[in-house]
NULUMMAR-264460 format. One record per residue (C-alpha): residue number from 1; x, y negated, z. Coordinates in nm, 3 decimals. Example, Ala and Ser with C-alpha at 12.3 -4.5 7.8 and 13.67 -1.06 7.14 Angstrom:
<pts>
<pt><tike>1</tike><u>1.230</u><v>0.450</v><w>0.780</w></pt>
<pt><tike>2</tike><u>1.367</u><v>0.106</v><w>0.714</w></pt>
</pts>
This chain:
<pts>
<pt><tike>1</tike><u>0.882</u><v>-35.914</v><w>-6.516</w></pt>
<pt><tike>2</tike><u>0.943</u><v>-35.989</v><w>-6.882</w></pt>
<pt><tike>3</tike><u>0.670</u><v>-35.839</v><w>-7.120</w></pt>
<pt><tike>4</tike><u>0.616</u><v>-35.783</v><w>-7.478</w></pt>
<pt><tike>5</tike><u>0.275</u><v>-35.979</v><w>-7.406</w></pt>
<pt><tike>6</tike><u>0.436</u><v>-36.276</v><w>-7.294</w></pt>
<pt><tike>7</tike><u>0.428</u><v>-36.340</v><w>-7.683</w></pt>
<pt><tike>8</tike><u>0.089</u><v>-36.431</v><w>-7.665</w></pt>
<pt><tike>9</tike><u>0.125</u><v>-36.654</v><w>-7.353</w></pt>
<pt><tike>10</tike><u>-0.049</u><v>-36.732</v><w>-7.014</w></pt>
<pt><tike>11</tike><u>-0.313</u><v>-36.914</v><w>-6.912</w></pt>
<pt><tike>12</tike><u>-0.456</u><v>-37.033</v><w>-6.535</w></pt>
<pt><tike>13</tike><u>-0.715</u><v>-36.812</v><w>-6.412</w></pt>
<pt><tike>14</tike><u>-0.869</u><v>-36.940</v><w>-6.106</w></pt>
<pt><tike>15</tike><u>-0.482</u><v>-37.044</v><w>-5.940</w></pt>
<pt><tike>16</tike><u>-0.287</u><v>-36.742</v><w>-6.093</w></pt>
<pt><tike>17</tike><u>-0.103</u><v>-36.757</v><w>-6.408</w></pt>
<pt><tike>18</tike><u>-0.235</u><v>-36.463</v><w>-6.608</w></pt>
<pt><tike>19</tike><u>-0.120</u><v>-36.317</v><w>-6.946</w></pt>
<pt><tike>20</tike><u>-0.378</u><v>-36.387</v><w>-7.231</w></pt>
<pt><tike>21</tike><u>-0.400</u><v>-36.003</v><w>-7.337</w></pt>
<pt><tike>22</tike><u>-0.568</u><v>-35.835</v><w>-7.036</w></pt>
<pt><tike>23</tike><u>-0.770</u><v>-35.503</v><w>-7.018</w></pt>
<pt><tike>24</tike><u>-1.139</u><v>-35.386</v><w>-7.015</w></pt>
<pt><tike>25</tike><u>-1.182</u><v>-35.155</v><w>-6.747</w></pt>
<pt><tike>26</tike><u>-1.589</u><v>-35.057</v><w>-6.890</w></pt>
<pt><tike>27</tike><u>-1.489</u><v>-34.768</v><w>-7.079</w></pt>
<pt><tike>28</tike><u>-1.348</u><v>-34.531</v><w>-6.850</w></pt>
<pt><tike>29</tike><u>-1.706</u><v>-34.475</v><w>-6.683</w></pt>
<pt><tike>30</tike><u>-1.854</u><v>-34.137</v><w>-6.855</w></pt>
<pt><tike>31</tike><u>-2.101</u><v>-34.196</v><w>-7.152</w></pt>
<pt><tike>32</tike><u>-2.316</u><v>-34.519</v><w>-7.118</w></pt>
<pt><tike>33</tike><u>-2.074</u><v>-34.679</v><w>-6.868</w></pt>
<pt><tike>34</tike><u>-2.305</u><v>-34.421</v><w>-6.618</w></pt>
<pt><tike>35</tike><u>-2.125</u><v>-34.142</v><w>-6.424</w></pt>
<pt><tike>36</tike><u>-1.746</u><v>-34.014</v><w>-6.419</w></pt>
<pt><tike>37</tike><u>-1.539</u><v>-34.008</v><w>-6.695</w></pt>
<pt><tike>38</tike><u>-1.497</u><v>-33.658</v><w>-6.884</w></pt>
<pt><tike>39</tike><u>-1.122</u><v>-33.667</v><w>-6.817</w></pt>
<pt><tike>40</tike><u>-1.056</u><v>-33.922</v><w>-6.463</w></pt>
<pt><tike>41</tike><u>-0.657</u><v>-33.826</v><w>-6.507</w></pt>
<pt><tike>42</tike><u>-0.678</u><v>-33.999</v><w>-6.845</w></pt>
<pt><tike>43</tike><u>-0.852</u><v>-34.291</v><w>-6.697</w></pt>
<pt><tike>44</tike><u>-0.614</u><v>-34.312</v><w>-6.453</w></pt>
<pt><tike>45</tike><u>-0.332</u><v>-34.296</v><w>-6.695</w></pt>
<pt><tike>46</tike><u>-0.484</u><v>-34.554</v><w>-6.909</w></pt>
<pt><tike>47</tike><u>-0.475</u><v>-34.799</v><w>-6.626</w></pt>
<pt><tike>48</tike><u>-0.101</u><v>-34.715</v><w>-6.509</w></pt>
<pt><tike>49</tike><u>0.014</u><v>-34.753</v><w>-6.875</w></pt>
<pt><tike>50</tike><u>-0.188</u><v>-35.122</v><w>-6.890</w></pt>
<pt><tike>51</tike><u>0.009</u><v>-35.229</v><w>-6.586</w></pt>
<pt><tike>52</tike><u>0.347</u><v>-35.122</v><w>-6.705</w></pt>
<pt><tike>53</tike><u>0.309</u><v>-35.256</v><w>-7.013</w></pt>
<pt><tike>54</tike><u>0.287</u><v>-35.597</v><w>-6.871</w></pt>
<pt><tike>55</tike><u>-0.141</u><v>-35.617</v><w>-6.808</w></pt>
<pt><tike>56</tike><u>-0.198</u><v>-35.840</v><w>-6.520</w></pt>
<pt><tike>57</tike><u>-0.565</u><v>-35.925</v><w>-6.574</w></pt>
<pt><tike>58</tike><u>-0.813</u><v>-35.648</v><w>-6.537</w></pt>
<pt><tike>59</tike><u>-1.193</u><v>-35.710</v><w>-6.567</w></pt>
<pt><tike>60</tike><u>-1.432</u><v>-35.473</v><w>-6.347</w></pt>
<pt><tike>61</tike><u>-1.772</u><v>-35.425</v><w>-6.195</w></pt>
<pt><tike>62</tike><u>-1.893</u><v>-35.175</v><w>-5.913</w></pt>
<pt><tike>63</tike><u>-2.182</u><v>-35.113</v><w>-6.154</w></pt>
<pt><tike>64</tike><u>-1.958</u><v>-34.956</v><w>-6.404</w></pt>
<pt><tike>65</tike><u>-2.041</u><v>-34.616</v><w>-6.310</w></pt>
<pt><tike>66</tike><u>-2.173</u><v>-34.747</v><w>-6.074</w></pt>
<pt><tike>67</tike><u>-1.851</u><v>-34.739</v><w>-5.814</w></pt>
<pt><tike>68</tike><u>-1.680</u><v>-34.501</v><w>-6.085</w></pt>
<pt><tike>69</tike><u>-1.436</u><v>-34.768</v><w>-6.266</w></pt>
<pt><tike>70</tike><u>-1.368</u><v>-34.973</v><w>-5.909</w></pt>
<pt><tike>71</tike><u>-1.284</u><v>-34.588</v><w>-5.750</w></pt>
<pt><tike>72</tike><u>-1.054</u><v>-34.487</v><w>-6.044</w></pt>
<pt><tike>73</tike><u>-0.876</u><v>-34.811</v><w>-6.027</w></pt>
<pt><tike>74</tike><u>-0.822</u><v>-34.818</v><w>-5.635</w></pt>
<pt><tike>75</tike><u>-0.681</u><v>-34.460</v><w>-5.707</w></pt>
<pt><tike>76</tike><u>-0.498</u><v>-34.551</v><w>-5.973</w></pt>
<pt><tike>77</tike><u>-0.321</u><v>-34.868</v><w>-5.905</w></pt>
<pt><tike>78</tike><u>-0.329</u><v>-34.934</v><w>-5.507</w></pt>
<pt><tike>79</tike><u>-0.134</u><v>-35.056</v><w>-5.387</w></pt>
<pt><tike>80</tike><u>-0.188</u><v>-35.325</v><w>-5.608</w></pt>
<pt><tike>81</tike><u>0.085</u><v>-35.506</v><w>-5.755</w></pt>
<pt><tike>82</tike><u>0.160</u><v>-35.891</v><w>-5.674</w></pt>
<pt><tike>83</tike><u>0.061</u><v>-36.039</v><w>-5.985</w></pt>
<pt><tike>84</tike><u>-0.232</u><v>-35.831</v><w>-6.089</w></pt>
<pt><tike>85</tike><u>-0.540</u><v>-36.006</v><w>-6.123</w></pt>
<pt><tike>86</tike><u>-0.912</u><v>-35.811</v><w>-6.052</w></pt>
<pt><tike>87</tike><u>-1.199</u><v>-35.996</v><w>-6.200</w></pt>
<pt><tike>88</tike><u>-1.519</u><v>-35.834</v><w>-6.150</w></pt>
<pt><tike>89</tike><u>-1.899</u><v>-35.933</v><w>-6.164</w></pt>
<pt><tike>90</tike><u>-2.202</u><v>-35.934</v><w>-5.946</w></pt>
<pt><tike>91</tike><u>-2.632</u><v>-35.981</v><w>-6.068</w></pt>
<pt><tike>92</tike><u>-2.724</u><v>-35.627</v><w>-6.173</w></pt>
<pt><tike>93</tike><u>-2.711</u><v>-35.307</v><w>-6.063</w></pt>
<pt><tike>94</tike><u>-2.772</u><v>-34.907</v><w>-6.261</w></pt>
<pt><tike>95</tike><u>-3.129</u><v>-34.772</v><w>-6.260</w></pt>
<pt><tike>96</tike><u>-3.107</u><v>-34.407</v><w>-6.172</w></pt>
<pt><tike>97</tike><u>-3.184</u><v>-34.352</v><w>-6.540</w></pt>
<pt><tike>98</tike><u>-2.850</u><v>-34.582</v><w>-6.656</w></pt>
<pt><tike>99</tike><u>-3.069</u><v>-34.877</v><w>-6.701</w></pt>
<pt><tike>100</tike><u>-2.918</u><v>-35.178</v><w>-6.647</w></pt>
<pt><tike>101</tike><u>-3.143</u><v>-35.426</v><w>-6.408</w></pt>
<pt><tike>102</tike><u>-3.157</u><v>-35.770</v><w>-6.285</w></pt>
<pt><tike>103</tike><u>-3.003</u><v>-35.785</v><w>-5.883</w></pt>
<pt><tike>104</tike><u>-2.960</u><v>-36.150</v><w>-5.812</w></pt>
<pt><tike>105</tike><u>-3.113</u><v>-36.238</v><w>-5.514</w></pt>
<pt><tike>106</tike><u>-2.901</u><v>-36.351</v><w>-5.227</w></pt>
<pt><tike>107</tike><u>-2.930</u><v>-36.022</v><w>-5.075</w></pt>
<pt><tike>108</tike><u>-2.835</u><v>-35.836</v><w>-5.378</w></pt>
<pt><tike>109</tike><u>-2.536</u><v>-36.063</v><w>-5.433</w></pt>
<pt><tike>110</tike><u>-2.409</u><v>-36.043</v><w>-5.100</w></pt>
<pt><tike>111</tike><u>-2.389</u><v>-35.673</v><w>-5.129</w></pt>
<pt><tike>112</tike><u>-2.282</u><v>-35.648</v><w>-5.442</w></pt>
<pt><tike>113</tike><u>-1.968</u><v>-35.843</v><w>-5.323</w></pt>
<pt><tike>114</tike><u>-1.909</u><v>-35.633</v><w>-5.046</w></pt>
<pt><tike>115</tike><u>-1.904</u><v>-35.294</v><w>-5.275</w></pt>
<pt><tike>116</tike><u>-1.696</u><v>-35.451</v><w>-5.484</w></pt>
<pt><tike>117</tike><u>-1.461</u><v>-35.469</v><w>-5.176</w></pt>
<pt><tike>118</tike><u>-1.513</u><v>-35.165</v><w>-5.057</w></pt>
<pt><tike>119</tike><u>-1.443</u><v>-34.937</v><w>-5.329</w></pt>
<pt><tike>120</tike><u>-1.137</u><v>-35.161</v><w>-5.465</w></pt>
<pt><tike>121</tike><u>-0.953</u><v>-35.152</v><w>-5.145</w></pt>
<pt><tike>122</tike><u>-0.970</u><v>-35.505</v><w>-5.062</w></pt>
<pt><tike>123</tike><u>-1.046</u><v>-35.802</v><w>-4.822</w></pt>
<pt><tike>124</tike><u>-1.058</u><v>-36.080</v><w>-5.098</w></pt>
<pt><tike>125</tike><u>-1.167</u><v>-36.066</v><w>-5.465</w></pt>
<pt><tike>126</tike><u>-0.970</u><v>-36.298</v><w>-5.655</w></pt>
<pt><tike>127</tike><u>-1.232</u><v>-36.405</v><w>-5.891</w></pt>
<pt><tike>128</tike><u>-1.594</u><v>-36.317</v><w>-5.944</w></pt>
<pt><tike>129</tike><u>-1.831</u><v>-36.361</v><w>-6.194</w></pt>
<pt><tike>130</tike><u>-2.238</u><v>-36.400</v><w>-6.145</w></pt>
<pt><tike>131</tike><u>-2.339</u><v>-36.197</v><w>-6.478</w></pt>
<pt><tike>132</tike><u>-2.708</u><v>-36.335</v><w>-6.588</w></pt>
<pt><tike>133</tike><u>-2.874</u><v>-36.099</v><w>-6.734</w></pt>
<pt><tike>134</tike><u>-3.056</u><v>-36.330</v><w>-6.984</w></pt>
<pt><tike>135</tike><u>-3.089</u><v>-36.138</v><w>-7.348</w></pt>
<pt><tike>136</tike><u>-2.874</u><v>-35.859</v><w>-7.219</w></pt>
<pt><tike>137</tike><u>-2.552</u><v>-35.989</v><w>-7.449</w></pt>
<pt><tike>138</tike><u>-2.691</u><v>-36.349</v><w>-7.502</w></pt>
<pt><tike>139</tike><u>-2.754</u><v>-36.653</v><w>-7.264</w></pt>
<pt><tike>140</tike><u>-3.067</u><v>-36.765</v><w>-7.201</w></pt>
<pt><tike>141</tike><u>-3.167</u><v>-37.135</v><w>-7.010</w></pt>
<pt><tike>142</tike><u>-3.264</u><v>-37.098</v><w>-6.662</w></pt>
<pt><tike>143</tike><u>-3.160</u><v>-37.283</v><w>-6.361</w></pt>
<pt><tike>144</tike><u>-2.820</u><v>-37.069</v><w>-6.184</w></pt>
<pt><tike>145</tike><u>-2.759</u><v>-37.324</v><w>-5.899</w></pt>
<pt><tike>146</tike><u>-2.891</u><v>-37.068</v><w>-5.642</w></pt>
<pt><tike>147</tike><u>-2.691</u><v>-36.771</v><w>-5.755</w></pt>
<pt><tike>148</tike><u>-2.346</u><v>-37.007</v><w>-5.741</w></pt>
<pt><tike>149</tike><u>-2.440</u><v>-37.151</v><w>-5.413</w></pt>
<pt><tike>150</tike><u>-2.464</u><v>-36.779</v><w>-5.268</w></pt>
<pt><tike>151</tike><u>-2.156</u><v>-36.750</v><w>-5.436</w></pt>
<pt><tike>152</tike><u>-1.958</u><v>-37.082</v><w>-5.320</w></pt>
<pt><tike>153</tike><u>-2.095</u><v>-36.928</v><w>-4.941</w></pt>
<pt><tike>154</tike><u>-1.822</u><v>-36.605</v><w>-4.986</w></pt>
<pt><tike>155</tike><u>-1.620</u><v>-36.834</v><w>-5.151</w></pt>
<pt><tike>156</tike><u>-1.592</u><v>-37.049</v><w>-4.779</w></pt>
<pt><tike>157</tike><u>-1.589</u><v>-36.714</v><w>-4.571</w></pt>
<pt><tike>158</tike><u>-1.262</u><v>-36.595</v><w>-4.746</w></pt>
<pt><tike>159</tike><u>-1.451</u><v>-36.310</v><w>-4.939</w></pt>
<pt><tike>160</tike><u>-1.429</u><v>-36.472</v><w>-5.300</w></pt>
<pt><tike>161</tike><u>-1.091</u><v>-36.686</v><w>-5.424</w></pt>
<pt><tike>162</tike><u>-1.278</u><v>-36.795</v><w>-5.733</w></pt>
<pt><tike>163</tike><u>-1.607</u><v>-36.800</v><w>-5.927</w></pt>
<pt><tike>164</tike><u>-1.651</u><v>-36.685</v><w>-6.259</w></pt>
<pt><tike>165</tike><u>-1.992</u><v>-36.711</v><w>-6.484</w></pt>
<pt><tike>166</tike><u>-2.110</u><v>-36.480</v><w>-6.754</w></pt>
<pt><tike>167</tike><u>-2.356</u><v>-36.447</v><w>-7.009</w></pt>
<pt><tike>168</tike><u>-2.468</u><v>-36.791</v><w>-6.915</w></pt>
<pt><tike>169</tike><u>-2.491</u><v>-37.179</v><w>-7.118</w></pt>
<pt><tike>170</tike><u>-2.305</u><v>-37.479</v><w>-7.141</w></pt>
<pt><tike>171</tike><u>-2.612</u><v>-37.695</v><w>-6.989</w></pt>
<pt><tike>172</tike><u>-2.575</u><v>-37.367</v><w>-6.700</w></pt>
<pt><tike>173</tike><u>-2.169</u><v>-37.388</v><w>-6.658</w></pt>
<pt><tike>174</tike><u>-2.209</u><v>-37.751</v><w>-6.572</w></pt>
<pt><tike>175</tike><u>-2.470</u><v>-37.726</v><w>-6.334</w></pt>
<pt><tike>176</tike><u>-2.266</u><v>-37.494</v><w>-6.161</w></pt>
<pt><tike>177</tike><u>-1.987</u><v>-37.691</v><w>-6.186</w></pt>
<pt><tike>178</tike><u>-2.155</u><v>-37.918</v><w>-5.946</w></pt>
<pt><tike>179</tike><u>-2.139</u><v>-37.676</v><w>-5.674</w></pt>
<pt><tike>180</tike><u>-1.834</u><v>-37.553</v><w>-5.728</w></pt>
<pt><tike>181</tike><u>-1.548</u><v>-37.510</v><w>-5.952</w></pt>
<pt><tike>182</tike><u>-1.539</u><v>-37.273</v><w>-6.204</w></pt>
<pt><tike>183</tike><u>-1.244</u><v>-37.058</v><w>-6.264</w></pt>
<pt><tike>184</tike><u>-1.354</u><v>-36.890</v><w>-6.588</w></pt>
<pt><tike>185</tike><u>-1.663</u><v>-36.844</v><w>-6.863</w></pt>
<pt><tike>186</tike><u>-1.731</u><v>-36.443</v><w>-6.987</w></pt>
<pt><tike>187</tike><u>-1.928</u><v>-36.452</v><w>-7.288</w></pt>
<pt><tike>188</tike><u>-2.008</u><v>-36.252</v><w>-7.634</w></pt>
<pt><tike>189</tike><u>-1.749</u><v>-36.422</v><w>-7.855</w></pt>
<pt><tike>190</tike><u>-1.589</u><v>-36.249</v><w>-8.141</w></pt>
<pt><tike>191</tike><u>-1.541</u><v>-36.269</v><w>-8.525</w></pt>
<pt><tike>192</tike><u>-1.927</u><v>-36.219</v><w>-8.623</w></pt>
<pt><tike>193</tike><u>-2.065</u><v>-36.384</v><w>-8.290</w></pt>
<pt><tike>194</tike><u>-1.925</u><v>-36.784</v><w>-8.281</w></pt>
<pt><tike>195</tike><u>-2.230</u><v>-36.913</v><w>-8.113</w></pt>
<pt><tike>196</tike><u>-1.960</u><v>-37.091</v><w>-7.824</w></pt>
<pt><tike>197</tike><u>-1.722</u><v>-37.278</v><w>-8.076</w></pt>
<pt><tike>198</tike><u>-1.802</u><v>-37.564</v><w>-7.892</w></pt>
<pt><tike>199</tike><u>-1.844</u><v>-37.461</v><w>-7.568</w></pt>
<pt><tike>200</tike><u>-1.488</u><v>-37.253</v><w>-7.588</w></pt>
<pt><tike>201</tike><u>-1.344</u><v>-37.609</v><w>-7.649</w></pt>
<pt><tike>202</tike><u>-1.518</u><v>-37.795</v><w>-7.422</w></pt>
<pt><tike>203</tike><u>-1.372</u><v>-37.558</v><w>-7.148</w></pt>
<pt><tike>204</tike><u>-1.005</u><v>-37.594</v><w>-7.285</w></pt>
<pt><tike>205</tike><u>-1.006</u><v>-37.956</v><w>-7.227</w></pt>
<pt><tike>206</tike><u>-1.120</u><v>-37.896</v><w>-6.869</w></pt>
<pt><tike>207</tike><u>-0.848</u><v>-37.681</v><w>-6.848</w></pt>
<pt><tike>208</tike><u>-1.140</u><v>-37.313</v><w>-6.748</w></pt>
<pt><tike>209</tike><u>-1.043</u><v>-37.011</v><w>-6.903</w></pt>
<pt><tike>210</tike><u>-1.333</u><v>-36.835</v><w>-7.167</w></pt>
<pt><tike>211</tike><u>-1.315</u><v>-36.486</v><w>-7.179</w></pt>
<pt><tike>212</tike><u>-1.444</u><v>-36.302</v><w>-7.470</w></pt>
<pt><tike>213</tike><u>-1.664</u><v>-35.969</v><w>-7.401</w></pt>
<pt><tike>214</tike><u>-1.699</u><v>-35.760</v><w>-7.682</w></pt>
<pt><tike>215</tike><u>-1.403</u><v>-35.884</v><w>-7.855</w></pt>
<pt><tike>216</tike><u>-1.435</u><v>-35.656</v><w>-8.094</w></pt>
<pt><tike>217</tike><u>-1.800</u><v>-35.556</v><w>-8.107</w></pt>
<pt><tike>218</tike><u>-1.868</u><v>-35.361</v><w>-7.831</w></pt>
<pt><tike>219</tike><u>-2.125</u><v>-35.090</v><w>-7.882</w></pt>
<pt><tike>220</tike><u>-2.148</u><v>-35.239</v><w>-8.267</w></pt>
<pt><tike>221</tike><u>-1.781</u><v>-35.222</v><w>-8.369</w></pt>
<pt><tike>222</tike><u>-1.686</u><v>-35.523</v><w>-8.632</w></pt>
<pt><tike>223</tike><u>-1.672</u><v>-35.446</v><w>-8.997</w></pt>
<pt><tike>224</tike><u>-1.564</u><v>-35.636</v><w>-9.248</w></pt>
<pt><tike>225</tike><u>-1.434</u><v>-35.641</v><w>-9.610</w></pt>
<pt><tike>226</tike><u>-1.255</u><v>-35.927</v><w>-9.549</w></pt>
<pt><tike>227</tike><u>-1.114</u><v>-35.797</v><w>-9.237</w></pt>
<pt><tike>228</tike><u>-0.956</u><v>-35.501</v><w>-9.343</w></pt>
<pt><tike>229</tike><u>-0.845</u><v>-35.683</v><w>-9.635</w></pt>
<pt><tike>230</tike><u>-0.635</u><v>-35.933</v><w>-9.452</w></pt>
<pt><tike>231</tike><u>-0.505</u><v>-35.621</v><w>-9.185</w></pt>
<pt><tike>232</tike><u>-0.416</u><v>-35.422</v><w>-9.473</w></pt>
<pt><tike>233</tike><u>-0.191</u><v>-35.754</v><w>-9.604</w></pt>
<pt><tike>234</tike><u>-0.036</u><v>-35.768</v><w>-9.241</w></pt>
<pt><tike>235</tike><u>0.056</u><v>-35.414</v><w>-9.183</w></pt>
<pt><tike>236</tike><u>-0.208</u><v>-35.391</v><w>-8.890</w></pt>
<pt><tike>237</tike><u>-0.509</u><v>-35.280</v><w>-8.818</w></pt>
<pt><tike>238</tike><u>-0.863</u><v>-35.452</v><w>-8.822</w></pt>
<pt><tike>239</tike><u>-0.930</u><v>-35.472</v><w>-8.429</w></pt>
<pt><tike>240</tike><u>-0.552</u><v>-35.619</v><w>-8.418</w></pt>
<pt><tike>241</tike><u>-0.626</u><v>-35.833</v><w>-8.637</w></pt>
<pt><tike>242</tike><u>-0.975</u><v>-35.976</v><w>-8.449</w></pt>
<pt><tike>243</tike><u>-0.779</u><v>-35.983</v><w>-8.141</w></pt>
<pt><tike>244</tike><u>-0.490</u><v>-36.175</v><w>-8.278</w></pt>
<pt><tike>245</tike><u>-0.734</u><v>-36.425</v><w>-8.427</w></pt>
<pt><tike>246</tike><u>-0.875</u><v>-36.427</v><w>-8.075</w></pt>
<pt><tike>247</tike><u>-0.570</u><v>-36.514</v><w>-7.937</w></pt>
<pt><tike>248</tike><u>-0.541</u><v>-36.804</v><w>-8.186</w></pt>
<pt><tike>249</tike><u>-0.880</u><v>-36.917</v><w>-8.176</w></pt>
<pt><tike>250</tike><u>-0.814</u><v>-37.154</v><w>-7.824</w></pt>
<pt><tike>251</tike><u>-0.514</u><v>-37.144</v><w>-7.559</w></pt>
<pt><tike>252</tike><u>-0.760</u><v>-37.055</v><w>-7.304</w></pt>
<pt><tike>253</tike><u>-0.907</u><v>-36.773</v><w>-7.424</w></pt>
<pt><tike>254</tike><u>-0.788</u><v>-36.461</v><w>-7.268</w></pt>
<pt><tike>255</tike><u>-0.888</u><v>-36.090</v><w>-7.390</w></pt>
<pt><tike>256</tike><u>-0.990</u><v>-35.810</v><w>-7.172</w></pt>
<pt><tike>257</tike><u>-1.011</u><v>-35.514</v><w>-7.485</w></pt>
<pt><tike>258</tike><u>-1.139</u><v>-35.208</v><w>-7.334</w></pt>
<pt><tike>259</tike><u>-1.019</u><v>-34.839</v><w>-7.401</w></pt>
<pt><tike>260</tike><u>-1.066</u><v>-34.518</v><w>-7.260</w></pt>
<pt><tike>261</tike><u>-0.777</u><v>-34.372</v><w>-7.453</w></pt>
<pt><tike>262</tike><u>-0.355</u><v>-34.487</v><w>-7.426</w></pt>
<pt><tike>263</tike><u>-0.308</u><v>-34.527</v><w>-7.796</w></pt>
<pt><tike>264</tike><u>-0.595</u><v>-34.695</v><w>-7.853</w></pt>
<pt><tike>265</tike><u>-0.478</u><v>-34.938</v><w>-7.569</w></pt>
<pt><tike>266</tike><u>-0.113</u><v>-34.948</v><w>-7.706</w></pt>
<pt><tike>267</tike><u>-0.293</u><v>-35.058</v><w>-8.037</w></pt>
<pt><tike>268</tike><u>-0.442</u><v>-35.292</v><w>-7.888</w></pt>
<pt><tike>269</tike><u>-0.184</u><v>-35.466</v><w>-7.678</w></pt>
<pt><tike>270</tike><u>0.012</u><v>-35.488</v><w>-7.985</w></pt>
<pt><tike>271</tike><u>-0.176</u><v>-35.748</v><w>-8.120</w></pt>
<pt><tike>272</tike><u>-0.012</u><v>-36.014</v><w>-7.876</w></pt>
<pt><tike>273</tike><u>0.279</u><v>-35.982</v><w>-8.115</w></pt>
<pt><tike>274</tike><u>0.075</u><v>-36.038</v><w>-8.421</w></pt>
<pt><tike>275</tike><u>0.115</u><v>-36.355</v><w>-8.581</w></pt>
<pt><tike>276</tike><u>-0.164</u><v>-36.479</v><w>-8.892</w></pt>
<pt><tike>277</tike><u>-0.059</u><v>-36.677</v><w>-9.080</w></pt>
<pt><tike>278</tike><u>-0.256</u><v>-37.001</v><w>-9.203</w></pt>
<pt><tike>279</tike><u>-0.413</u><v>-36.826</v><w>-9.516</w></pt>
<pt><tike>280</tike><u>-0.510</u><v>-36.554</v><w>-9.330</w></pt>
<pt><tike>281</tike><u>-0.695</u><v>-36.729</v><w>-9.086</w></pt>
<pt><tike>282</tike><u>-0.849</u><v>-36.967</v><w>-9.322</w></pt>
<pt><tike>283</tike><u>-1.022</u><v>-36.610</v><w>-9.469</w></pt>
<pt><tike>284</tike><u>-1.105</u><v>-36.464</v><w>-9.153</w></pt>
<pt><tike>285</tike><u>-1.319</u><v>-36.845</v><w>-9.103</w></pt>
<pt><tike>286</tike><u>-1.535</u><v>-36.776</v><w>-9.299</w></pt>
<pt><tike>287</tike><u>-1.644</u><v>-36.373</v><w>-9.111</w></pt>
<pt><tike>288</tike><u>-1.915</u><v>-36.581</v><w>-8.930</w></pt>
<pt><tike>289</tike><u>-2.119</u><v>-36.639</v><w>-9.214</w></pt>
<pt><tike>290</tike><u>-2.111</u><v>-36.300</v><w>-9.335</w></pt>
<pt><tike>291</tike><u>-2.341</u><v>-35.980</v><w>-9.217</w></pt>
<pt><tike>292</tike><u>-1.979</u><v>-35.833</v><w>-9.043</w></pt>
<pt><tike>293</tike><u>-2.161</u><v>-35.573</v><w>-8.807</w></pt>
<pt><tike>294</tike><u>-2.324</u><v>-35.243</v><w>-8.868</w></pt>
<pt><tike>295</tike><u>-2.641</u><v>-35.141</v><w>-8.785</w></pt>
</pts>
């Protein structure tokens, strides 16, 4: 199936050939990623209109919700088609107050894989990644090799095709690597946040896919001066324009933008077609330095 997002290109995710623009899935949990969504049809549509549009990469977690997001997409999207690719993530689980806590220890990841199955309908996750907690949105040094060795266990059983890391190093992605291969890296990357220039580069030459969260900000949505300036010169709007620059930051960088509404994820999806050119890049550089977010 031909796709307006095939503009952007593919990259290898694990063994599957995946378009770079992929979808979020975070958002269509109710407020605070806790509980069910105000509207669940809506969700359900967003997630329908992803896939038609050409989405084959869609990042989860059973403690969205928790179970909420993995529930809606099982009942929105199962039977699942060929190429669609689930990526989810395991190491924390929902306080009963929406707190988001630590759950790493083999137990905890065991299960955690198994709910994941459960409420998506499947025998096999294609890819999973062990989410450190760390500084919440930053990584912090620690040794990992236990958490990937649980992991490379359900890997052997047939549970687990691939295994992803988040929120972790580059001294902590090749530890793992030791144990076994990595399929893909999720970290805070955007405009404002460049802490992983090198590390994003290091993985394209080994050929791992990075995978921006908060490509646009997350809870702290990007603003710039410069931004807008350079989206009103294109004709496009600012988040198309941090997602295109995404896009052209590294060939193995592949967005997951999340949305709880269909023209906000039309919007979004557009920016595969989005082009900069040199200047505007060359402006959009030098974001990193400046004080881009709010608050």
């Amino acid at each position: 199936m031909t796709s307006a997002l095939d503009r952007a290109g593919t990259f290898t995710l694990g063994d599957r050939k995946v378009r770079r623009m992929g979808y979020g899935a975070m958002q269509l949990a109710g407020p605070g990623v806790f509980g069910p969504p105000k509207d669940p049809d809506q969700a359900r549509r967003v997630l329908r209109e992803a896939v038609a549009a050409g989405v084959n990469h869609i990042d989860t977690c059973d403690y969205y919700g928790p179970h909420v997001v993995n529930q809606i997409i099982r009942e929105a999207l199962a039977p699942y088609p060929d190429e669609l690719v689930l990526v989810t993530k395991i190491g924390a689980r929902r306080g009963a107050d929406a707190s988001w806590l630590p759950a790493f220890s083999r137990e905890e990841l065991i299960s955690a894989v198994h709910d994941n199955l459960k409420h998506l309908g499947l025998e096999r996750l294609e890819v999973v990644n062990y989410r450190r907690m760390g500084k919440v949105h930053a990584p912090s040094e620690g040794p990992i090799e236990a958490e990937v060795e649980v992991l490379a266990e359900l890997r052997e059983q047939g549970l687990i095709g691939h295994i992803g890391l988040s929120n972790v190093t580059a001294a902590q992605v090749r530890a793992a690597r030791k144990i076994a291969p990595i399929a893909c890296v999720q970290n805070q990357y955007n405009l404002a946040h460049r802490e992983d220039e090198a590390l994003i580069d290091e993985l394209a030459e080994q050929g791992i896919a990075y995978v921006p969260f908060f490509p646009l900000g997350g809870f702290t949505p990007l603003q710039s001066e410069t931004l807008s300036r350079v989206a009103a010169s294109l004709n496009a709007t600012p988040m198309q324009v941090a997602l295109a620059w995404l896009l052209q930051r590294a060939p193995n960088i592949l967005l997951i933008p999340g949305t709880s509404s269909v023209a906000h994820l039309k919007e979004n999806l557009a920016a595969a077609e989005l082009v900069l050119p040199a200047e505007a890049l060359e402006r959009l550089a030098r974001i990193g330095t400046e004080a881009v977010t709010a608050g």
